[in-house]
C-alpha positions in Angstrom: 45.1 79.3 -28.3 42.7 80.3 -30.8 40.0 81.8 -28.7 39.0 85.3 -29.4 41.1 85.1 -33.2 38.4 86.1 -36.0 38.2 84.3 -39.0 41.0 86.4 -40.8 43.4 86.2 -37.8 43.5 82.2 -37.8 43.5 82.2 -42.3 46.4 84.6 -41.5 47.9 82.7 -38.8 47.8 79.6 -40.5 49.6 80.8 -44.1 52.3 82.2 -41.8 53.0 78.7 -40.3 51.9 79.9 -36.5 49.7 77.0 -36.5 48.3 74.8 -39.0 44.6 74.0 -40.0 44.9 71.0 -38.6 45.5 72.1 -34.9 43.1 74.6 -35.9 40.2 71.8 -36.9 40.9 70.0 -34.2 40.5 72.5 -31.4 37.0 73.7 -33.4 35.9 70.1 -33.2 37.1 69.6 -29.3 34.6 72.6 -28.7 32.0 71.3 -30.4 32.2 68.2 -28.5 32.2 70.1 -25.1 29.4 72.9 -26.2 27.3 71.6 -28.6 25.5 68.9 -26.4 24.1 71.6 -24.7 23.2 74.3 -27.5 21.9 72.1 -30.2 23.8 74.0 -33.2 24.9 71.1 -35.0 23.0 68.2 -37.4 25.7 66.5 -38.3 29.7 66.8 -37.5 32.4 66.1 -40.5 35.3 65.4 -38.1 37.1 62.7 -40.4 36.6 64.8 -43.9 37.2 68.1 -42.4 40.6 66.5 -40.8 41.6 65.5 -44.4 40.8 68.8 -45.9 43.0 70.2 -43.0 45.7 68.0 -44.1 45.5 69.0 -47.9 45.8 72.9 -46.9 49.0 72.2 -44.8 50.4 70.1 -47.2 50.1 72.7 -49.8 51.3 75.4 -47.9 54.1 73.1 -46.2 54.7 72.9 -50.3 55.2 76.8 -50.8 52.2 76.3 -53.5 49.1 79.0 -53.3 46.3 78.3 -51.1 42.8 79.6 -51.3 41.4 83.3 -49.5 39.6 80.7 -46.8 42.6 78.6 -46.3 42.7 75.8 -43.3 39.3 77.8 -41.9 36.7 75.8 -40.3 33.4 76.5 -41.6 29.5 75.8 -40.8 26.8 75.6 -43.1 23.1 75.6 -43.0 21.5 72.4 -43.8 19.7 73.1 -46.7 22.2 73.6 -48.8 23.9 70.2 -50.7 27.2 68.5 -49.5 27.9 65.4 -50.5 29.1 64.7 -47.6 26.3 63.4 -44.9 22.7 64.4 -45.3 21.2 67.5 -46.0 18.0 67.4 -43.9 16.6 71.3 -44.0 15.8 70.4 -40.2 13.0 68.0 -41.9 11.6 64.4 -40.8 10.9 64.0 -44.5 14.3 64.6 -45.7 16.0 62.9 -42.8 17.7 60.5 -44.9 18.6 62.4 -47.9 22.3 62.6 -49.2 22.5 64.4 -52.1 24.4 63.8 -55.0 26.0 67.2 -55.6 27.2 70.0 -53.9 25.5 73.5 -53.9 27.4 76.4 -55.6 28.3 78.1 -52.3 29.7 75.0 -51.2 31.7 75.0 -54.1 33.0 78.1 -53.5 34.4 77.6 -50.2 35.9 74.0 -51.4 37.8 76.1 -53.9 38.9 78.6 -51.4 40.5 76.3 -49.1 37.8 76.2 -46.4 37.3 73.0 -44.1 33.6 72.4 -43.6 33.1 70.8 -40.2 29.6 70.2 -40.0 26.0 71.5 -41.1 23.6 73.3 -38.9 20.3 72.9 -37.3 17.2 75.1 -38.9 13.9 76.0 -38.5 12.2 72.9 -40.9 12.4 74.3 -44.2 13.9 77.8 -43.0 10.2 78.5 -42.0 10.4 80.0 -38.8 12.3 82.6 -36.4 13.4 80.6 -33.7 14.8 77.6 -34.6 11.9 75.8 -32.5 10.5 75.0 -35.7 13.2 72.2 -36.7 11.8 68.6 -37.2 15.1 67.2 -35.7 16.4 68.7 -32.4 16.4 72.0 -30.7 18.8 74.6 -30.6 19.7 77.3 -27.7 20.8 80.9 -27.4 24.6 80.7 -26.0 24.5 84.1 -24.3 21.2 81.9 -22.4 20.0 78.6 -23.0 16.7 79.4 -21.8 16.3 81.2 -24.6 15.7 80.9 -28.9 18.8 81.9 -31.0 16.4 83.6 -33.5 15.9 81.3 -36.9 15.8 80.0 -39.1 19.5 79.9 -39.2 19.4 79.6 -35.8 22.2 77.0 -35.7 24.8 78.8 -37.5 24.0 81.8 -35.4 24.2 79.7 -32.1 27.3 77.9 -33.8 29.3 81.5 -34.2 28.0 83.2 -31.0 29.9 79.6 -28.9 32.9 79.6 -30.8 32.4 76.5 -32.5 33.1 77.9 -36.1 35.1 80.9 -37.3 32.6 82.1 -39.9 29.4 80.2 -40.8 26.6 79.8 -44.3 23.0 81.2 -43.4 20.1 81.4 -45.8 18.0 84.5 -45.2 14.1 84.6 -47.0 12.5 86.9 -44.6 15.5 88.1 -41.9 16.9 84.5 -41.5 20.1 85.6 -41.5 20.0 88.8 -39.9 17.4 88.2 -37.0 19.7 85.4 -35.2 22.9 87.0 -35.9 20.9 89.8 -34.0 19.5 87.8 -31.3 23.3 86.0 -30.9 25.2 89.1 -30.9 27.3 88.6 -34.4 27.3 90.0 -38.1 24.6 88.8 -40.6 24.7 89.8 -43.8 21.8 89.4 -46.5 23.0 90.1 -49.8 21.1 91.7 -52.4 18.9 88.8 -54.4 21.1 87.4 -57.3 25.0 88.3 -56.0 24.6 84.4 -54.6 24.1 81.9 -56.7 21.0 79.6 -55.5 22.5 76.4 -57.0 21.9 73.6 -54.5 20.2 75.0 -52.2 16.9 73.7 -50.7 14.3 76.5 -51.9 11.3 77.7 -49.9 10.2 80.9 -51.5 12.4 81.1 -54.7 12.3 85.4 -55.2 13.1 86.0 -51.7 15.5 83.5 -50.7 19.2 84.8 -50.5 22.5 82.7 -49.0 24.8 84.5 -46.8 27.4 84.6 -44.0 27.3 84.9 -40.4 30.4 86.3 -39.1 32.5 87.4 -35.9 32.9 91.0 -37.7 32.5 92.9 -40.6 35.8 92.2 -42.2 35.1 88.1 -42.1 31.9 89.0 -43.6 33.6 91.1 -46.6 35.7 88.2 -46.6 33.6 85.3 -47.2 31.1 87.9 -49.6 34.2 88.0 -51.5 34.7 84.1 -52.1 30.5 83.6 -52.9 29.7 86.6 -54.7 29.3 86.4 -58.5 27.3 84.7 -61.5 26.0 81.0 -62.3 25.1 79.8 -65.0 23.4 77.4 -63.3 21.2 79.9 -61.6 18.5 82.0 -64.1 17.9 84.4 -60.5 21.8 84.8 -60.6 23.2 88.3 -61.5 25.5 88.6 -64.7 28.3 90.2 -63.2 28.7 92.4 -66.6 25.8 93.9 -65.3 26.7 94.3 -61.6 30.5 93.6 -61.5 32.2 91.8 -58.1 33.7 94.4 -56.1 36.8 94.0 -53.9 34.8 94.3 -50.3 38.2 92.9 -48.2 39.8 95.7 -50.2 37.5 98.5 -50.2 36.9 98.1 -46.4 38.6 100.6 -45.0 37.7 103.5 -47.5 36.1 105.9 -45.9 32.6 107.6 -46.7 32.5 111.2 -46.7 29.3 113.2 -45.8 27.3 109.8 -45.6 24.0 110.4 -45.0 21.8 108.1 -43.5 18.0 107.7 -43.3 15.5 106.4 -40.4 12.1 106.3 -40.1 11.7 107.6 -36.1 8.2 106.0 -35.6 10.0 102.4 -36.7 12.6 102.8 -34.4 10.0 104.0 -31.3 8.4 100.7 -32.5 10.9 98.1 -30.6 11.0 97.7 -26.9 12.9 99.9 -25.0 16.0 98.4 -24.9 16.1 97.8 -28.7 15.1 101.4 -29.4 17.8 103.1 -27.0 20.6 100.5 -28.5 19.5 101.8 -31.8 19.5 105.7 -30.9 22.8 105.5 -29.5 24.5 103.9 -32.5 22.8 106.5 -34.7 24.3 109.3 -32.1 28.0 107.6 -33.0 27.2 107.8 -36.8 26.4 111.4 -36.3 29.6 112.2 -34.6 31.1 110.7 -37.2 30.1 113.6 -39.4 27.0 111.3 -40.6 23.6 113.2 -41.5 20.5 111.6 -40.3 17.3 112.0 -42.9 14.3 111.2 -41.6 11.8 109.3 -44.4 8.9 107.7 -45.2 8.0 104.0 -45.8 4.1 104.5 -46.3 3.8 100.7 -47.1 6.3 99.1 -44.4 2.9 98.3 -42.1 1.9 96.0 -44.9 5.3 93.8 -45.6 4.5 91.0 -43.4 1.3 90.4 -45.1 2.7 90.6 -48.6 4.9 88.4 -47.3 3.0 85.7 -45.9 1.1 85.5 -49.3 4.0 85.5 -51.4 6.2 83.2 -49.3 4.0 80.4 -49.0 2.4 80.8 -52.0 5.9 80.1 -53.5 6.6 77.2 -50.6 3.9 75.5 -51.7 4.9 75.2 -55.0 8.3 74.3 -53.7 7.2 72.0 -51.7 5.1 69.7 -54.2 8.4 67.3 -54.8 8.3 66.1 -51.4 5.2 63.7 -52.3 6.7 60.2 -51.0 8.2 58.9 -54.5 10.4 60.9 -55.6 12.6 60.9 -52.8 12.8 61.6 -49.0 10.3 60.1 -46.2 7.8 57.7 -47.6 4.9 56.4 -45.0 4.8 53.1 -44.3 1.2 53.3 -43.5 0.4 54.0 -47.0 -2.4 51.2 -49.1 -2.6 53.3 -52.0 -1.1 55.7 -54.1 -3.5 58.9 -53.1 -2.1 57.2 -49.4 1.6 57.7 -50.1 1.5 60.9 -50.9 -1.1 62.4 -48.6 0.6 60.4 -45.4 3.8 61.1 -46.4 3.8 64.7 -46.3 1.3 64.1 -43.3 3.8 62.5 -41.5 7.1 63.8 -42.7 6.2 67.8 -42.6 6.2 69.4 -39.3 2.7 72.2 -38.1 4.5 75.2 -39.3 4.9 73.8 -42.6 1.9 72.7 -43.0 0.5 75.5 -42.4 2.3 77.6 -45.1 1.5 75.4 -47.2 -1.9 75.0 -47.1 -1.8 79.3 -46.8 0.0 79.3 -49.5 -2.2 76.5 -51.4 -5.2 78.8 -50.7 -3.8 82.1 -52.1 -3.3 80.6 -55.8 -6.4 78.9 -55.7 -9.2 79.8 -58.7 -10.4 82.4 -57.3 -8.5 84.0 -54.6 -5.4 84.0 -56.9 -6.3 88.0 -57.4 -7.4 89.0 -54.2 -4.6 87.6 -52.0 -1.3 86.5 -54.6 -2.2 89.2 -57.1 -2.4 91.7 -54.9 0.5 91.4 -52.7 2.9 91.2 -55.6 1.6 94.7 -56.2 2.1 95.6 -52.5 5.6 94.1 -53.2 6.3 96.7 -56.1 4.9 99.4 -53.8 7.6 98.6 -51.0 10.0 98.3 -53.2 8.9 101.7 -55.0 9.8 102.9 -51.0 13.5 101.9 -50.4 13.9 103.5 -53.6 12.5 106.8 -52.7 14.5 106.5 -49.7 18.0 105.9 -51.1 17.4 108.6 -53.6 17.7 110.9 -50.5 20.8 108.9 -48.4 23.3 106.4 -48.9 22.0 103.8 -46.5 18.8 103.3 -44.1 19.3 102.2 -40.6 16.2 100.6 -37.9 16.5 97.7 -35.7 16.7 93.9 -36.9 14.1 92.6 -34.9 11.7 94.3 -32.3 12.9 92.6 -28.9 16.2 90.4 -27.9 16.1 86.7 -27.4 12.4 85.7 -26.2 12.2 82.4 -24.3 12.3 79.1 -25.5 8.0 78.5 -26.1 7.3 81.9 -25.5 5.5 82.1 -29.3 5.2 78.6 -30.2 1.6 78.9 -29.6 1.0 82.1 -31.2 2.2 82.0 -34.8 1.4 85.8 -35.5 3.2 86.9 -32.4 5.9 84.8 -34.1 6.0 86.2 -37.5 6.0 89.4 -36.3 9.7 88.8 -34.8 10.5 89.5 -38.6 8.7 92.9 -39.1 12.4 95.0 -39.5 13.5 92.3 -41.8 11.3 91.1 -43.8 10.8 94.0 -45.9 14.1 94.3 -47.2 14.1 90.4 -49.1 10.4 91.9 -50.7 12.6 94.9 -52.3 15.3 92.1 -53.0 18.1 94.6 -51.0 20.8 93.8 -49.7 21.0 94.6 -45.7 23.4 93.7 -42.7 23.1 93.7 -39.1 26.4 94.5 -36.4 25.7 94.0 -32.8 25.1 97.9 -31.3 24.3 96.8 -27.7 22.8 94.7 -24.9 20.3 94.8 -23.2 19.7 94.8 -18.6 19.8 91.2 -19.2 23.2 91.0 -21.1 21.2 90.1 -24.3 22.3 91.0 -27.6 20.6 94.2 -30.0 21.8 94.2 -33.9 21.5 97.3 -35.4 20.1 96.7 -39.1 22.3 99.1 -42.2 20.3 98.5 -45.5 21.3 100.0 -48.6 20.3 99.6 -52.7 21.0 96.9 -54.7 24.5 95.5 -54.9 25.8 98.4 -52.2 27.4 95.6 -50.1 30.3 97.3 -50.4 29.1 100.1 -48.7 27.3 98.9 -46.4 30.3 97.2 -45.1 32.7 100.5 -45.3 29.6 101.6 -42.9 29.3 98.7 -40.5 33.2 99.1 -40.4 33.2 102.4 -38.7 30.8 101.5 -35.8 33.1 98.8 -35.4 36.1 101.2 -35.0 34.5 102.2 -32.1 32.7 99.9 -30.6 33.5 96.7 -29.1 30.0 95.1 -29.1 31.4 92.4 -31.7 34.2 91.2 -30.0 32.1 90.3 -26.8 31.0 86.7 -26.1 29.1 84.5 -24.0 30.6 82.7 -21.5 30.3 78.9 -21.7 30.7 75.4 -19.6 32.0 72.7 -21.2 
């Protein structure tokens, strides 16, 4: 009844009385009974709350009185982000049993709008990781195949969309979080430029480079739910005074077209990715150009050096972050511990997974006396230099196009043991949350195994808007996003 509907379709469906948000929660909680024991997307399931706020958005509409732009929609969000319903765990042992006491900005916002959240979503511990294998608390599969990762750290809302089990979901994105699995799981991703977002609530592990945003069927559910988050906090310092950079209409705007875009690429990017990824990525550019799109080719001189900036800055910033988590407070306290110096050092021990650890203690070492300049120091200047390149580059076109990550869906353990080879499944992303930009990625392909390739449209600050208009013409015609796995259960 409701397979194959986008998340528009159903809000539609369900003002106009075709079928209620009820029947609509229902049958997304009835999948994720059948599919989620075997994909892992899910933490924790609302089924009782979300059947309540069902009730409330028929009633009101049974009532003739206005409902919300989200009304009756079932909704996922990533588990670092507070709800006072249920836990929020950030896929951590040490926060396994923390419910907090308020609810995060975003989740505000899609309370107001009439949204149902059914449950919260698995994620690599922390959001440190690309694969989802990272999360303290369960694993999570690829649904197009299980063998495989569904790209991370939001890897359960990804893996939530790509099975049906959700018609839009909440990522986090601090490196290509949200882009990379939407990639990987063959749907929309959209990373918003730092500051459109309010960061009220949510979990933080580097605080300049973390950015919430959806993960979507299509482009127009992603202008959609931009639409209901978008705009200033005052709760937030990092959050953008919309005087400043005023909330478009992206629903609106969508379908306005864009004459004589031009678009840039940097070729020996592209030639970068495996061959599969690369081809994927030519052929969508070939569309644009038929369009009546003008390729410029550019130059990032200091894209090569991003993932090392990165992994200074990050974990220099999630160490900081991370200091609250020190077995008092709140969270996992050891039960091993005789002392004080034993509570904290065993807690975090014993409650923090290997991958956090080991930003952390990279991260402790880059602002210690004495490296402080030649490692922190020094990549926020790299930062400023990368930055200094998408600038150059949008001077020249309206948007710049690569692939989101270098290869489709690896295997489950394929990287585990080579964290390097890991972070480098982030080199097309990560860039992008250094300059603070906002970027997107559409599905553009698959590969000979049936594996999905996301084509990556970044453009300067606060050109969601356009960036959206743009995605919305490969969608015109393409159907790469409507495709889905097929599923037992």
């Amino acid at each position: 009844m409701l397979q194959g509907l986008n998340a528009i379709q159903l809000r539609n469906n369900i003002r106009d009385g075709q079928i209620t948000s009820r029947e609509a929660v229902e049958w997304t909680l009835e999948r994720i009974a059948n599919l989620d024991p075997g994909i892992g997307a899910y933490l924790s399931v609302f089924a009782d709350k979300a059947m309540d706020q069902a009730r409330v958005v028929d009633a009101k509409i049974a009532a003739g009185k206005p409902v919300g732009p989200l009304a009756g929609m079932p909704i996922a969000i990533k588990d670092n982000m507070c709800y006072v319903e249920g836990l929020t765990t950030c896929g951590s042992k040490i926060l396994a049993n923390f419910k907090p006491p308020y609810n995060a900005h975003a989740v505000e916002k899609l309370l107001a709008a009439d949204a149902v959240i059914v449950g919260k979503t698995n994620m690599d511990e922390f959001a440190m990781g690309s694969s989802t294998e990272n999360s303290g608390l369960q694993k999570t599969v690829n649904p197009w195949d299980t063998s495989r990762v569904p790209g991370g750290s939001s890897g359960g809302s990804a893996a939530a969309m790509a099975a049906g089990m959700c018609f839009a979901a909440l990522g986090t994105d601090t490196g290509g979080s949200i882009r990379q699995p939407a990639s990987l799981c063959g749907i929309v991703g959209l990373k918003p430029t730092y500051g459109r977002i309010s960061r009220y609530g949510l979990v933080a592990y580097g605080s300049s480079l973390d950015q919430i945003g959806p993960l979507t069927s299509c482009v127009e559910d992603a202008a959609l739910l931009l639409g209901v988050l978008a705009g200033h906090d005052e709760r937030d310092s990092t959050s953008v005074d919309e005087r400043m950079a005023p909330v478009p209409d992206y629903l609106g705007e969508l379908g306005k077209p864009i004459d004589e875009l031009k678009i840039a690429i940097v070729p020996e990017l592209i030639d970068k990715a495996e061959a599969s990824v690369r081809d994927a990525a030519k052929a969508a550019l070939e569309l644009y150009k038929k369009f009546g799109a003008t390729l410029v080719e550019v130059q990032m001189p200091h894209f090569d050096y991003s993932i090392a900036a990165y992994y200074v800055i990050a974990t220099a910033e999630a160490s900081s972050n991370l200091a609250r988590y020190d077995g008092c407070h709140y969270g996992y306290r050891s039960p091993h511990a005789h002392d004080y110096i034993e509570v904290y050092s065993k807690s975090r021990a014993e409650g923090f997974g290997a991958e956090v650890k080991r930003r952390i203690m990279l991260g402790t070492f880059a602002l210690s006396s004495g490296y402080y300049d030649a490692y922190y120091l020094k990549a926020l200047k790299v930062r400023n230099l990368i930055r200094q390149d998408y600038t150059n580059a949008f001077a020249k076109a309206d948007c710049l196009m690569m692939p989101v990550a270098p290869t489709t869906a690896f295997k489950l353990g394929e990287k585990t043991d080579d964290p390097l080879q890991m972070y480098l499944a982030d080199v097309y992303t990560i860039a992008v949350n250094l300059a603070g930009v906002p970027g997107v990625s559409i599905p553009c392909g698959f590969d000979e195994k049936r594996l999905p390739i996301g084509l990556q449209i970044i453009g300067p600050a606060f050109s969601e808007d356009k960036l959206l208009r743009i995605g919305r013409m490969f969608e015109s015609k393409t159907d790469y996003h409507k495709q889905r796995p097929t599923l037992q259960g």
